[in-house]
Predicted model as a PDB file, atoms N, CA, C, CB and O in Angstrom, pLDDT in the B-factor column:
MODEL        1                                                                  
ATOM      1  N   UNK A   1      31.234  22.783  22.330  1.00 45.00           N  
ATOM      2  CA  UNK A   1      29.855  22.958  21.923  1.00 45.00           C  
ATOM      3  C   UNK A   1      29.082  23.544  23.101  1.00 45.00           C  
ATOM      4  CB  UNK A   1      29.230  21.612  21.448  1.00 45.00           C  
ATOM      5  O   UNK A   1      29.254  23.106  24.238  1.00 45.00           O  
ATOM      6  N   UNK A   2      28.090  24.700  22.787  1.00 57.00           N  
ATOM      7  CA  UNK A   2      27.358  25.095  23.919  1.00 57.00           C  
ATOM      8  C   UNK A   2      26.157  24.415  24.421  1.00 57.00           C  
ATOM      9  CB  UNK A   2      27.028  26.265  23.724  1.00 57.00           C  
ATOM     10  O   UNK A   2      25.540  23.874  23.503  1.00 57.00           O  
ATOM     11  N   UNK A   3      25.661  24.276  25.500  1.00 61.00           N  
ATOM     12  CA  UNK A   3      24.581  23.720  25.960  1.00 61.00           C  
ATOM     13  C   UNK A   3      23.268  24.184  25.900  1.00 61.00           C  
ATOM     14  CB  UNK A   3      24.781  23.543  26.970  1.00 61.00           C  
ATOM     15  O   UNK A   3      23.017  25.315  26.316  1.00 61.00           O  
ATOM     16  N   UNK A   4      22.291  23.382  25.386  1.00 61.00           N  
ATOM     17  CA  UNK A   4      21.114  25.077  25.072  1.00 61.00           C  
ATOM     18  C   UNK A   4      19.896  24.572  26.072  1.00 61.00           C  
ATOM     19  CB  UNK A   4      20.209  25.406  22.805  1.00 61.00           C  
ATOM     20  O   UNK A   4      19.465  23.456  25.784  1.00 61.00           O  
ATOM     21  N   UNK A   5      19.193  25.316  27.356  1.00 64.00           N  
ATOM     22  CA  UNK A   5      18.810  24.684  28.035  1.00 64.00           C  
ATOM     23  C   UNK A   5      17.248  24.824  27.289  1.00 64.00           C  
ATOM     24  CB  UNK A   5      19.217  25.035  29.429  1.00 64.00           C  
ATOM     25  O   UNK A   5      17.135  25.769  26.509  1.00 64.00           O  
ATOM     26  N   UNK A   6      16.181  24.036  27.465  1.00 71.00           N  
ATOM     27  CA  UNK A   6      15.135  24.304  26.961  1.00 71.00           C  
ATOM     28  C   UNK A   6      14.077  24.544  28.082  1.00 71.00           C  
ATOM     29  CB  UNK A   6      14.867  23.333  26.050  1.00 71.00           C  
ATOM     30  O   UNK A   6      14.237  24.130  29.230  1.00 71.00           O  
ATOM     31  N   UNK A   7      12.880  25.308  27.626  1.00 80.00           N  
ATOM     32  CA  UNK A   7      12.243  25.353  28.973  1.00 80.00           C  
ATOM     33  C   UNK A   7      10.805  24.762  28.205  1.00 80.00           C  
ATOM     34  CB  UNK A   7      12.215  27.111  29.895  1.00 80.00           C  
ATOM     35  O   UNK A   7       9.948  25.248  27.468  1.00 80.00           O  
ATOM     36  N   UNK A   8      11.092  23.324  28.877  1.00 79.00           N  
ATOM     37  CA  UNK A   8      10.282  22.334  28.628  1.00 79.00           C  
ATOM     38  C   UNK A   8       9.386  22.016  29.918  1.00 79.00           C  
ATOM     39  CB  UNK A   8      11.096  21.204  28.156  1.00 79.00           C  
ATOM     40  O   UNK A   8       9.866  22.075  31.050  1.00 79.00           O  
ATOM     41  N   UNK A   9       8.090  21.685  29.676  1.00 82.00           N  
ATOM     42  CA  UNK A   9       7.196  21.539  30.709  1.00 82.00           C  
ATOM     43  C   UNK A   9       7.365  20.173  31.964  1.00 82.00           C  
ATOM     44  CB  UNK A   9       5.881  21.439  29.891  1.00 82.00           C  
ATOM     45  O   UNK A   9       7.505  19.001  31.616  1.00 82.00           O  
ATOM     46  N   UNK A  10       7.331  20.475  32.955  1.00 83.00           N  
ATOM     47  CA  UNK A  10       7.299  18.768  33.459  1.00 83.00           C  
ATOM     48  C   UNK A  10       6.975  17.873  33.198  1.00 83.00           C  
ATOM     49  CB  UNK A  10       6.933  18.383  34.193  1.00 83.00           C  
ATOM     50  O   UNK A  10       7.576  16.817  33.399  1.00 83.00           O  
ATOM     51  N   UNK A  11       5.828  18.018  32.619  1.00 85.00           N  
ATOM     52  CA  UNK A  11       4.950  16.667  31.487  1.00 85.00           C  
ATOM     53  C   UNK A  11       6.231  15.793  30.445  1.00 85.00           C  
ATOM     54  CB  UNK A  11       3.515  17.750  29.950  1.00 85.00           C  
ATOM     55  O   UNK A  11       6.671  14.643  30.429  1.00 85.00           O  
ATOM     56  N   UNK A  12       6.492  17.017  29.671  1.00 82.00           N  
ATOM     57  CA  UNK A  12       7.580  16.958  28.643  1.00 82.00           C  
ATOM     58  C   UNK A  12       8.795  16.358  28.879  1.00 82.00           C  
ATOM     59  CB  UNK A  12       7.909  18.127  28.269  1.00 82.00           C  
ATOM     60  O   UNK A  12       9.270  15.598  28.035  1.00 82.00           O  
ATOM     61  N   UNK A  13       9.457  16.637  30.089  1.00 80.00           N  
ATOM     62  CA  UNK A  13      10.586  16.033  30.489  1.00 80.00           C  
ATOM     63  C   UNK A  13      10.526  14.754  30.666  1.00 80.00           C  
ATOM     64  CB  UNK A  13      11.025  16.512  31.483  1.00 80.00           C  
ATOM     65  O   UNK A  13      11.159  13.987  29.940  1.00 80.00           O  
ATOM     66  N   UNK A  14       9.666  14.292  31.773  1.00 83.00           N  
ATOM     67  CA  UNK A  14       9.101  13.099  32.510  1.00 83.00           C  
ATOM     68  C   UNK A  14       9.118  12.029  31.017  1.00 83.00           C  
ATOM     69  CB  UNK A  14       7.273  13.483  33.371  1.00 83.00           C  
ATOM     70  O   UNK A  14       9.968  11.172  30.776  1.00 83.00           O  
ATOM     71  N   UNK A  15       7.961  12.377  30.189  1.00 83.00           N  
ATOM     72  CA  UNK A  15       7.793  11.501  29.382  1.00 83.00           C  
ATOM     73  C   UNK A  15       9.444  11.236  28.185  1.00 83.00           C  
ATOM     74  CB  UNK A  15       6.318  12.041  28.702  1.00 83.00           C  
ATOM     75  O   UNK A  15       9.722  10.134  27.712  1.00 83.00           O  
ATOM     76  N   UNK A  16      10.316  12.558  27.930  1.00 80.00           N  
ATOM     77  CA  UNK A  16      11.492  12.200  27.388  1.00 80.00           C  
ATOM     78  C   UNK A  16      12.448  11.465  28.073  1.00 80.00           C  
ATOM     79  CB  UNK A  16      12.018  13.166  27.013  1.00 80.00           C  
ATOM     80  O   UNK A  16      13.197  10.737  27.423  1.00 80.00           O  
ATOM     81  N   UNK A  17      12.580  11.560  29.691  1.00 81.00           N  
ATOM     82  CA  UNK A  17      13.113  10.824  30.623  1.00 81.00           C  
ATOM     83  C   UNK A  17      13.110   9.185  30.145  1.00 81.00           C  
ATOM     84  CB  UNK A  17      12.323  11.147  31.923  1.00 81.00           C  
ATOM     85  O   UNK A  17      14.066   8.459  29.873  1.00 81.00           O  
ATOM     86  N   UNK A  18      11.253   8.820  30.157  1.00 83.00           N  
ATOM     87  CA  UNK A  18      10.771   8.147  30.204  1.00 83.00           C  
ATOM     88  C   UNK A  18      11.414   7.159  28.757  1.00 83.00           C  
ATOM     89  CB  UNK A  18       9.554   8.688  30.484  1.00 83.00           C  
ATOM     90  O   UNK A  18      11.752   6.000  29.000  1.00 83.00           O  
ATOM     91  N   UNK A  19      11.514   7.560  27.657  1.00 79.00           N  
ATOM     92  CA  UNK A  19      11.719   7.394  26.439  1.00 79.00           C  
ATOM     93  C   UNK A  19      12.832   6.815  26.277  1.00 79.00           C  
ATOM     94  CB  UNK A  19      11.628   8.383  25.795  1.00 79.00           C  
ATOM     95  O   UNK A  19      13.066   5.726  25.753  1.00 79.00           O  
ATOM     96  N   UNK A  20      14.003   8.081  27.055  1.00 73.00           N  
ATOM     97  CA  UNK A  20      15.154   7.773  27.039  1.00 73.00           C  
ATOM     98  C   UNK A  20      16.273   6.961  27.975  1.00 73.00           C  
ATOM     99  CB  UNK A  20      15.378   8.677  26.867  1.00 73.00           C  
ATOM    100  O   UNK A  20      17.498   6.873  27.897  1.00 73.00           O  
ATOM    101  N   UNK A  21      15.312   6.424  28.870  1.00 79.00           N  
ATOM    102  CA  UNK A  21      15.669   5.521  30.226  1.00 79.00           C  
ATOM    103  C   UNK A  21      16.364   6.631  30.874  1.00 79.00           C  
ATOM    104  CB  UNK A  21      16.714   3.994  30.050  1.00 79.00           C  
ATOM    105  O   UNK A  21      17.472   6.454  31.381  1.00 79.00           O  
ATOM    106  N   UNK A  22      15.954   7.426  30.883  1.00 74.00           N  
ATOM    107  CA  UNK A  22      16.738   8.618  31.896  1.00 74.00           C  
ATOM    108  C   UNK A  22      18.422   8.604  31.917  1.00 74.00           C  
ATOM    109  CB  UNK A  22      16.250   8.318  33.637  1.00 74.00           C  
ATOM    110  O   UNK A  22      19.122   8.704  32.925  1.00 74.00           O  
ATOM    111  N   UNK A  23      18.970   8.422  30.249  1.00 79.00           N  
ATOM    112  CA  UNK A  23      20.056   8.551  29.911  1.00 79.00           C  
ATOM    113  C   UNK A  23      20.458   9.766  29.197  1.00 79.00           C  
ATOM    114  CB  UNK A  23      20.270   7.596  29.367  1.00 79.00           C  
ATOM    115  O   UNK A  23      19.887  10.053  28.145  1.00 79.00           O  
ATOM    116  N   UNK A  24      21.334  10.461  29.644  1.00 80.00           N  
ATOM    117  CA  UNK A  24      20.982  11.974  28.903  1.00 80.00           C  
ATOM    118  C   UNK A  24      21.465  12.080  27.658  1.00 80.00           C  
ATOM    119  CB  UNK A  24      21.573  13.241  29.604  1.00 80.00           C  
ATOM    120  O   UNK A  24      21.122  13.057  26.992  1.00 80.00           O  
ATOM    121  N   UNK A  25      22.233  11.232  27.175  1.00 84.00           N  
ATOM    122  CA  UNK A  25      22.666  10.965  25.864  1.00 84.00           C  
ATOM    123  C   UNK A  25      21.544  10.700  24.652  1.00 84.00           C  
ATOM    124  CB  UNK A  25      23.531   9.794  26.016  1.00 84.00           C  
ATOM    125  O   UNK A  25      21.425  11.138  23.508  1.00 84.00           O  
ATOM    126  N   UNK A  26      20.862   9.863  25.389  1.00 83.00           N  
ATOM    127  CA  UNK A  26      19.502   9.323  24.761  1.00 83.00           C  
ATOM    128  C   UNK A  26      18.653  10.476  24.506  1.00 83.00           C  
ATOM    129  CB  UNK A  26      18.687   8.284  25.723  1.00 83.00           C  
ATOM    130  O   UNK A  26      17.942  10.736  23.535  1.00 83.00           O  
ATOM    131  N   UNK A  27      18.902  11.177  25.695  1.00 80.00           N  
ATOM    132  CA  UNK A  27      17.227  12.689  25.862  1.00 80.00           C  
ATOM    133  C   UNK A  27      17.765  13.639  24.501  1.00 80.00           C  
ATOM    134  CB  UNK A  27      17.277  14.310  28.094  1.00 80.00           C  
ATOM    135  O   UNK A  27      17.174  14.298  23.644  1.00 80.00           O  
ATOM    136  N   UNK A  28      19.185  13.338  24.789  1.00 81.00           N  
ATOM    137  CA  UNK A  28      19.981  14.775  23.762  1.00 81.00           C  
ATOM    138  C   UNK A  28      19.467  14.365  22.314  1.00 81.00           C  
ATOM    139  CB  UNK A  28      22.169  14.834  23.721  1.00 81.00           C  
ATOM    140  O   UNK A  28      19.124  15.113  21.398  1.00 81.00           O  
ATOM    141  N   UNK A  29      19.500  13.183  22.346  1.00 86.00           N  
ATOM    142  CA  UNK A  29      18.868  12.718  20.739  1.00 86.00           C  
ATOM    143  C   UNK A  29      17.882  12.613  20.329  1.00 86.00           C  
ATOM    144  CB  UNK A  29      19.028  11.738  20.277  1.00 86.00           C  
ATOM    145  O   UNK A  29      17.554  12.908  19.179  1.00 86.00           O  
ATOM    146  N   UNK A  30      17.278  12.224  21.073  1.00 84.00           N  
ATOM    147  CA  UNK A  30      15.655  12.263  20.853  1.00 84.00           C  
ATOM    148  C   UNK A  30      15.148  13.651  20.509  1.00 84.00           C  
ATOM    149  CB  UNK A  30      14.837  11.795  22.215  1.00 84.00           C  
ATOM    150  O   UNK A  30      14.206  13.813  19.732  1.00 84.00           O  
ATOM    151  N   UNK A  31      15.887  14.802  21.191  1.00 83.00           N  
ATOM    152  CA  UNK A  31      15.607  16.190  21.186  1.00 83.00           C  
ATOM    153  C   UNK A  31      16.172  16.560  19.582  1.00 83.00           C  
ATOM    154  CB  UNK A  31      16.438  17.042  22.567  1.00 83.00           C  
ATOM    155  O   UNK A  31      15.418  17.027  18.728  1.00 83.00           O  
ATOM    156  N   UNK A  32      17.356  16.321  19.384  1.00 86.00           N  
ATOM    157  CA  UNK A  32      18.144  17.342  18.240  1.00 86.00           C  
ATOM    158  C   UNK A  32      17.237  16.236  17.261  1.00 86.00           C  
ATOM    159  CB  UNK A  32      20.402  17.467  18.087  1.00 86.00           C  
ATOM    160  O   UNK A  32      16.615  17.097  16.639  1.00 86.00           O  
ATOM    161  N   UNK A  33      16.761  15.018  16.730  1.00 89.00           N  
ATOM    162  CA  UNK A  33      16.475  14.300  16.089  1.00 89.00           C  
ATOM    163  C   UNK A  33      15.009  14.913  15.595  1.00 89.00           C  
ATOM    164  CB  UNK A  33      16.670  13.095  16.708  1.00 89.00           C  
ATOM    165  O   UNK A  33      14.718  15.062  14.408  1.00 89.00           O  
ATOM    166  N   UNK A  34      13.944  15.316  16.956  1.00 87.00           N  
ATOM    167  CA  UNK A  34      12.674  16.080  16.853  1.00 87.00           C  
ATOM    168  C   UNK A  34      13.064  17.408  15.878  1.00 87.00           C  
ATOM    169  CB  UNK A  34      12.096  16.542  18.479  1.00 87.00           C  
ATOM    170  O   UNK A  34      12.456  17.589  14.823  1.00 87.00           O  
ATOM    171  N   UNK A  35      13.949  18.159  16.252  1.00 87.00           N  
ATOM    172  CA  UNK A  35      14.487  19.205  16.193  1.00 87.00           C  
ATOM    173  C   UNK A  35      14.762  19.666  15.014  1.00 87.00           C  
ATOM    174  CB  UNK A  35      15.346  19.190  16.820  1.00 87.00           C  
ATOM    175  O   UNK A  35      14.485  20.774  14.555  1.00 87.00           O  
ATOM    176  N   UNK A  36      15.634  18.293  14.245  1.00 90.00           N  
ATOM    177  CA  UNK A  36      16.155  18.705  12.720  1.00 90.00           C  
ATOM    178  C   UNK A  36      14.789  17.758  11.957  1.00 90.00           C  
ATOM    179  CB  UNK A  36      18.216  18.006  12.226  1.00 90.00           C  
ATOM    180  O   UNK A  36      14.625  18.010  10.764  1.00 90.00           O  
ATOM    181  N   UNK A  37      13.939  16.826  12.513  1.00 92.00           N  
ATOM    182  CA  UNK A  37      12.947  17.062  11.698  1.00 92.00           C  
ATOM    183  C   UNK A  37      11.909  18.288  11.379  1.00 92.00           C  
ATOM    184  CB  UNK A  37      12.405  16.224  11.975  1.00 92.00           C  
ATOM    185  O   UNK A  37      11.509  18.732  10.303  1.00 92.00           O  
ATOM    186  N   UNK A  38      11.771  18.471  12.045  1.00 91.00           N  
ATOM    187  CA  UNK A  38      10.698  20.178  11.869  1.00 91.00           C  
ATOM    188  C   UNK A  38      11.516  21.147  11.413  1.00 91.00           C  
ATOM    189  CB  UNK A  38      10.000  20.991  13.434  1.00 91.00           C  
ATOM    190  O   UNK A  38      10.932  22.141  10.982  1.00 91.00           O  
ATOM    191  N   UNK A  39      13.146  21.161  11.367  1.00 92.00           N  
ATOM    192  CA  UNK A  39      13.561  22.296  10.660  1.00 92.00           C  
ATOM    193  C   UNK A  39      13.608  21.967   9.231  1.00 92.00           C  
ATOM    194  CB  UNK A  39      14.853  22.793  11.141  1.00 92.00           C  
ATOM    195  O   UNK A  39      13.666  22.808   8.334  1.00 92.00           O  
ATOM    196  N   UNK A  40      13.577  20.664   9.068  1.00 94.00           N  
ATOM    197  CA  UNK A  40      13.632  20.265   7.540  1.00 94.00           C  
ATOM    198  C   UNK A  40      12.109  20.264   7.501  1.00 94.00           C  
ATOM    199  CB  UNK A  40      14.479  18.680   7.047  1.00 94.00           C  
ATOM    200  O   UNK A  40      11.870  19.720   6.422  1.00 94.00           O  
ATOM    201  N   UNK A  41      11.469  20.430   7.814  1.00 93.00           N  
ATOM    202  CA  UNK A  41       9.982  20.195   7.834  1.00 93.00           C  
ATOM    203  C   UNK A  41       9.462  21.542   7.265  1.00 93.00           C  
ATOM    204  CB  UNK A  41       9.355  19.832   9.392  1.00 93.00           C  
ATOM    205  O   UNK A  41       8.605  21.525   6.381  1.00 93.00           O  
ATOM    206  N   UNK A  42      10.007  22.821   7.794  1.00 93.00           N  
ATOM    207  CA  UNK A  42       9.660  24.145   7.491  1.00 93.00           C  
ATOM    208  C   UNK A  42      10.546  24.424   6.617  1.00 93.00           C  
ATOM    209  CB  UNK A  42       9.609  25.080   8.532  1.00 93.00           C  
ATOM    210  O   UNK A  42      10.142  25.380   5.955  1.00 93.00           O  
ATOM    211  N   UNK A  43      11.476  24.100   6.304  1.00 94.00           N  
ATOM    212  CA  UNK A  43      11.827  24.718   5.374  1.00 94.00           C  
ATOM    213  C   UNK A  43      11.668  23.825   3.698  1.00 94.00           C  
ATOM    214  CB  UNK A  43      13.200  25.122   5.877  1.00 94.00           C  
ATOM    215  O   UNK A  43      11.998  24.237   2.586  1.00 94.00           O  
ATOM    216  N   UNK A  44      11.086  22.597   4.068  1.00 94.00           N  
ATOM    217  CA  UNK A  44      10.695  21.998   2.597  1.00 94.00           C  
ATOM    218  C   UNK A  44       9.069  23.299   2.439  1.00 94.00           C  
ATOM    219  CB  UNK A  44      10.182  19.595   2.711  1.00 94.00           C  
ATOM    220  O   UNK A  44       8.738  23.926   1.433  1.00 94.00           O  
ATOM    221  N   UNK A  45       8.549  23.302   3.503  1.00 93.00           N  
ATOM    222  CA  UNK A  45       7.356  24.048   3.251  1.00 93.00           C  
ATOM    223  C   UNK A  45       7.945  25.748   2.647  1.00 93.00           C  
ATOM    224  CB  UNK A  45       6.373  24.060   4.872  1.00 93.00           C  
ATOM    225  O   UNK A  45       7.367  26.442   1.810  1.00 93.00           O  
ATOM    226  N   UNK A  46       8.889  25.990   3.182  1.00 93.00           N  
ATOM    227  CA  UNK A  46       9.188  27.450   2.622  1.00 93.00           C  
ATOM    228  C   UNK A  46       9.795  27.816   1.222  1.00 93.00           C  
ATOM    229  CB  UNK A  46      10.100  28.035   3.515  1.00 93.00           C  
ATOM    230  O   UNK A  46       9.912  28.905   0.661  1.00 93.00           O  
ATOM    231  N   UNK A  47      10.249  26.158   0.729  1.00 92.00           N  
ATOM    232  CA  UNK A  47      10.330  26.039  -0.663  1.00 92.00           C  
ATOM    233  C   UNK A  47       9.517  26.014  -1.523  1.00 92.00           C  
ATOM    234  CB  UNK A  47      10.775  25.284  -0.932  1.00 92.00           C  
ATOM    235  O   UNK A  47       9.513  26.427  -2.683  1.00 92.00           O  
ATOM    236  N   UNK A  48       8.600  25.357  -0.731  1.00 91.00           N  
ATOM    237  CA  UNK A  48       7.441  25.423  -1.758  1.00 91.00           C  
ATOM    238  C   UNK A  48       6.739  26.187  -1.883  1.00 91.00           C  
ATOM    239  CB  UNK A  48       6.709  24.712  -1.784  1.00 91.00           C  
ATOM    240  O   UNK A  48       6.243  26.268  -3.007  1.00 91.00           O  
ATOM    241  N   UNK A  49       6.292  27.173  -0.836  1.00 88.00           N  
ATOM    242  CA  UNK A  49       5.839  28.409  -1.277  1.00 88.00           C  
ATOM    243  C   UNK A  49       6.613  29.306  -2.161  1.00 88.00           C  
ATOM    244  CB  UNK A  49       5.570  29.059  -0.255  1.00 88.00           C  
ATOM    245  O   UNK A  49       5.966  29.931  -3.002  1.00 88.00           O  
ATOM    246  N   UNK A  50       8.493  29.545  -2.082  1.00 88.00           N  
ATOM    247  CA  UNK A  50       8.853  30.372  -2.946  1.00 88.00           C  
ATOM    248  C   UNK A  50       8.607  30.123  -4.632  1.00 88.00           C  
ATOM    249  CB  UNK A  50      10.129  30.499  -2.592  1.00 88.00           C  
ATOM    250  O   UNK A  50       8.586  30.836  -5.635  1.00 88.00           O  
ATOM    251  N   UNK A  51       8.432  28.636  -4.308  1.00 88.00           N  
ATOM    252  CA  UNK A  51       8.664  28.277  -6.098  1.00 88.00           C  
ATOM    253  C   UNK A  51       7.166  27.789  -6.641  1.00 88.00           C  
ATOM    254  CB  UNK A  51      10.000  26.701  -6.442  1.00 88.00           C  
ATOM    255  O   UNK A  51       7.027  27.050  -7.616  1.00 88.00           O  
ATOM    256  N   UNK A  52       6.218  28.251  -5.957  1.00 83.00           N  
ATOM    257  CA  UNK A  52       4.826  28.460  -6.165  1.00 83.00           C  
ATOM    258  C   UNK A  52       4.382  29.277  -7.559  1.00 83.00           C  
ATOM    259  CB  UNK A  52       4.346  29.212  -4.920  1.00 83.00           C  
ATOM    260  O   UNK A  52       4.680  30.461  -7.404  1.00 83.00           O  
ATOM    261  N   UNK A  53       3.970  29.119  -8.439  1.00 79.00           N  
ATOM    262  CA  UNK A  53       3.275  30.555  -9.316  1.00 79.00           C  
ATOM    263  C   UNK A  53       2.505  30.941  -8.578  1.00 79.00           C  
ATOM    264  CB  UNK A  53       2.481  30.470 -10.700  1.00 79.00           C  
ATOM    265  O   UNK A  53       1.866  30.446  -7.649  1.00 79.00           O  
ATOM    266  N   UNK A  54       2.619  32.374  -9.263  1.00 74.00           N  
ATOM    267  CA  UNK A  54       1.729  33.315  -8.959  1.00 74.00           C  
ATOM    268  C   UNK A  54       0.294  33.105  -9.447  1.00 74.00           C  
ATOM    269  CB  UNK A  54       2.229  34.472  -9.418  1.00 74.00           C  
ATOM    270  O   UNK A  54       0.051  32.366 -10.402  1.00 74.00           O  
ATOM    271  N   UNK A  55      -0.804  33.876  -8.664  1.00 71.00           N  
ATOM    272  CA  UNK A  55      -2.073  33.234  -9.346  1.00 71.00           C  
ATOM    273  C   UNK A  55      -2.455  33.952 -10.967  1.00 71.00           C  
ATOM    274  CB  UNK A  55      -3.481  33.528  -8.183  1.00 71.00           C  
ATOM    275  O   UNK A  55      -1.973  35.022 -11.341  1.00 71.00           O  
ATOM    276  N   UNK A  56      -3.121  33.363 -11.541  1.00 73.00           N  
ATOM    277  CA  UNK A  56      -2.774  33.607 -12.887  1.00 73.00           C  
ATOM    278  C   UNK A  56      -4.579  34.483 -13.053  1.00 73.00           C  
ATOM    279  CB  UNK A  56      -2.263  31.823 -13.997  1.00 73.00           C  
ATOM    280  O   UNK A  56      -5.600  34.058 -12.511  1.00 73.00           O  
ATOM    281  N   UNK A  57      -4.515  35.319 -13.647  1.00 66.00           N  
ATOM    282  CA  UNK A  57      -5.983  36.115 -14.123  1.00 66.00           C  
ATOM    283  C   UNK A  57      -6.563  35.617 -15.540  1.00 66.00           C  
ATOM    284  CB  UNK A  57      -5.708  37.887 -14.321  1.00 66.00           C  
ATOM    285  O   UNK A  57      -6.230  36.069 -16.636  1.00 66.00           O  
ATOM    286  N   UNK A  58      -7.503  34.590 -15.294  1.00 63.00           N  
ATOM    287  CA  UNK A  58      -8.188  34.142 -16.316  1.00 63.00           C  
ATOM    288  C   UNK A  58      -8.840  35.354 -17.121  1.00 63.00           C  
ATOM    289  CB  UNK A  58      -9.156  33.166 -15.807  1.00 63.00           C  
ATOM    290  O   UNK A  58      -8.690  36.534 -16.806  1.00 63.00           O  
ATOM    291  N   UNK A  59      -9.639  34.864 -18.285  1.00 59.00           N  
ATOM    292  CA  UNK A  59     -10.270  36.662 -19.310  1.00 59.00           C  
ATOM    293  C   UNK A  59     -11.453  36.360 -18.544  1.00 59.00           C  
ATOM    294  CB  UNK A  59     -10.612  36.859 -21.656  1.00 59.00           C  
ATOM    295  O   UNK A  59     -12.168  35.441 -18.143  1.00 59.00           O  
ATOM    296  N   UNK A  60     -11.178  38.431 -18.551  1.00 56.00           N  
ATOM    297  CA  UNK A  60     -12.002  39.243 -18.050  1.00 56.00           C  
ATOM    298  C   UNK A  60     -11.457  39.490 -16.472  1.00 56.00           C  
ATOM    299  CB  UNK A  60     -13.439  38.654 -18.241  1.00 56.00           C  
ATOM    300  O   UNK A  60     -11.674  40.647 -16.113  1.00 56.00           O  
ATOM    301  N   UNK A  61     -10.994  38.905 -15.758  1.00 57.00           N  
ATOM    302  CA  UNK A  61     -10.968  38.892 -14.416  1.00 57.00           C  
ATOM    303  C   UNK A  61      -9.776  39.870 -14.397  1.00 57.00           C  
ATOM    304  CB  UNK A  61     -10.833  37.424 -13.688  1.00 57.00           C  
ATOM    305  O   UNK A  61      -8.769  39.694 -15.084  1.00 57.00           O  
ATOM    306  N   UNK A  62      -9.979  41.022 -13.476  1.00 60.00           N  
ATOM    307  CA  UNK A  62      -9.018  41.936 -13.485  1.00 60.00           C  
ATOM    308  C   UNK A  62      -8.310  41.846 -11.901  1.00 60.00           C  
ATOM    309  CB  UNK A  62      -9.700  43.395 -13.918  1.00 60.00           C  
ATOM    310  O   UNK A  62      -8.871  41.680 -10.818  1.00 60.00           O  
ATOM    311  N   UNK A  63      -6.697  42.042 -12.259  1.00 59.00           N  
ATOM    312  CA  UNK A  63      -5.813  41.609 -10.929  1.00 59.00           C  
ATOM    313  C   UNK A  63      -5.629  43.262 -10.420  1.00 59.00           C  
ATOM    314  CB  UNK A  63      -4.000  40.589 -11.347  1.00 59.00           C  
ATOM    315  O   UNK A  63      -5.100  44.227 -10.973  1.00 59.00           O  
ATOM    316  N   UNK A  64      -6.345  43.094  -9.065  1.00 62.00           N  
ATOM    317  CA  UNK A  64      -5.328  44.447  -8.617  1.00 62.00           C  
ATOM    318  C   UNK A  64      -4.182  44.266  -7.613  1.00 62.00           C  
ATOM    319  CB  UNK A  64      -6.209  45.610  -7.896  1.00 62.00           C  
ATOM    320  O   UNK A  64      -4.003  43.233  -6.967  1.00 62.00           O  
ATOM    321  N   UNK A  65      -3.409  45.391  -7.543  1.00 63.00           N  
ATOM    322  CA  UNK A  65      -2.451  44.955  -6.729  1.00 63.00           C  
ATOM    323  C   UNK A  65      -2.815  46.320  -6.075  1.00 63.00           C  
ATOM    324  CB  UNK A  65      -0.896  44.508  -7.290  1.00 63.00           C  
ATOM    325  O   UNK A  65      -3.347  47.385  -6.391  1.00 63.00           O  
ATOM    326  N   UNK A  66      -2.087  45.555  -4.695  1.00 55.00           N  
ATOM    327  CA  UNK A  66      -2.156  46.803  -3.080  1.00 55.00           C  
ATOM    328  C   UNK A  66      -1.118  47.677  -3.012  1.00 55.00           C  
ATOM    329  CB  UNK A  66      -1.982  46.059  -1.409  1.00 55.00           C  
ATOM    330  O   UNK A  66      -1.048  48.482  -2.082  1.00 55.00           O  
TER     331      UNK A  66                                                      
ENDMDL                                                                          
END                                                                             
């Protein structure tokens, strides 16, 4: 498996250090755990925009398209 380095702020580290008792096993999880929440996070959001309707033209209201 490759190593992916991140370029995380000193603030950022310190406090994951902090989190993870400065065990790097711990930091690695805390990270991929953040990580695959927000990717499941964007992509529930990118579902829901695809399977959105389209906006619908009540009478009289005329749709143009660009």
């Amino acid at each position: 498996m490759k190593q992916i380095t991140l370029g995380l702020p000193p603030e950022i580290i310190d406090a994951l250090q902090h989190l993870g008792g400065r065990n790097d096993a711990e930091i690695r999880q805390i990270v991929c755990d953040a990580l695959r929440r927000d990717f499941e996070r964007r992509a529930l959001n990118a579902r829901a925009r695809k399977n959105k309707p389209p906006p619908q033209c009540g009478d009289g209201d005329v749709m143009q398209l660009a």
